[in-house]
C-alpha positions as CSV (number, residue, x, y, z in Angstrom):
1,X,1.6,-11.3,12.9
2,X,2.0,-9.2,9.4
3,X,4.9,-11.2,8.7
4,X,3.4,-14.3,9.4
5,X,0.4,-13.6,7.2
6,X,3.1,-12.9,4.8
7,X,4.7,-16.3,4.7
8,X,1.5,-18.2,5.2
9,X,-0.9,-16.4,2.4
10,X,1.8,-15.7,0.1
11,X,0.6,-18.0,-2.9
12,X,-3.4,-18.1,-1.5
13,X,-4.5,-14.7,-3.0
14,X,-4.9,-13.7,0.4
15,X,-2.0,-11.6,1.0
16,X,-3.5,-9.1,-1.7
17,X,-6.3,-7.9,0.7
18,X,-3.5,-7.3,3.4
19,X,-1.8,-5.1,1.1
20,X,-4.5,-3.4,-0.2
21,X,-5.7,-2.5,4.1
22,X,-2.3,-1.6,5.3
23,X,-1.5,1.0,2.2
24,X,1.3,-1.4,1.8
25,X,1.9,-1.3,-2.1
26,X,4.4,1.1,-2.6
27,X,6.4,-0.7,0.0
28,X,5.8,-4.1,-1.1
29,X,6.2,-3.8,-4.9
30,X,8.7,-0.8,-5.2
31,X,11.9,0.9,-4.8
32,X,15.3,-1.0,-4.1
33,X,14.1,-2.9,-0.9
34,X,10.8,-4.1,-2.4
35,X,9.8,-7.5,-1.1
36,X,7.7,-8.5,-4.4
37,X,9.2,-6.1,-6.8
38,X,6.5,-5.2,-10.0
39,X,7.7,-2.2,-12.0
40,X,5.1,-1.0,-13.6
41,X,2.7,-0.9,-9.8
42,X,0.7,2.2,-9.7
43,X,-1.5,2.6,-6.7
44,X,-4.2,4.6,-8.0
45,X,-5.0,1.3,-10.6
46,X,-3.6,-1.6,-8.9
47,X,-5.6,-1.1,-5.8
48,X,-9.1,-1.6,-8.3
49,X,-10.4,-4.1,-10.0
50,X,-12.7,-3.4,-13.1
51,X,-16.5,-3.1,-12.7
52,X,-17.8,-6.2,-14.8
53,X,-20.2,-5.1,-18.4
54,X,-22.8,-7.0,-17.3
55,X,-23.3,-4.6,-13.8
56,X,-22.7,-1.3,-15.7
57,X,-24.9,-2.0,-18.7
58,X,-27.7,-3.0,-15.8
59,X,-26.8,-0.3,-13.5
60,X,-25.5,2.6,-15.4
61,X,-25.5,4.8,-12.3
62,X,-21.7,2.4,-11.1
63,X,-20.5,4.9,-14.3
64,X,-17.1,5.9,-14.8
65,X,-15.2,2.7,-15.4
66,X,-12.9,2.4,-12.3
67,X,-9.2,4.1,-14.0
68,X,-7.2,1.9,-15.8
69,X,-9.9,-0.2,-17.0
């Protein structure tokens, strides 16, 4: 079924969330049998998006900035 979503999602934005549940990153985008090779992946930012201005300058408390951003 993974590889199926695989195929299927592959240019929806869908098979991002896949990735992101399964802990599959490191697999996926790195080392010598990488499917989707990116060189510059690091897990501890890729995995986050940023918190928008608008919802930390109205809720202060969503302080730090997720890393990378």
């Amino acid at each position: 079924i993974i590889e199926d979503r695989r195929w299927e999602f592959a240019f929806e934005w869908k098979r991002w969330y896949d990735i992101v549940r399964r802990d599959l990153g490191s697999e996926v985008f790195t080392g010598a049998n990488s499917l989707e090779p990116q060189v510059n992946f690091n897990k501890g930012r890729d995995y986050l998006f940023p918190i928008p201005g608008s919802e930390l300058d109205r809720y202060p408390n969503l302080l730090p900035q997720n890393p990378g951003y």
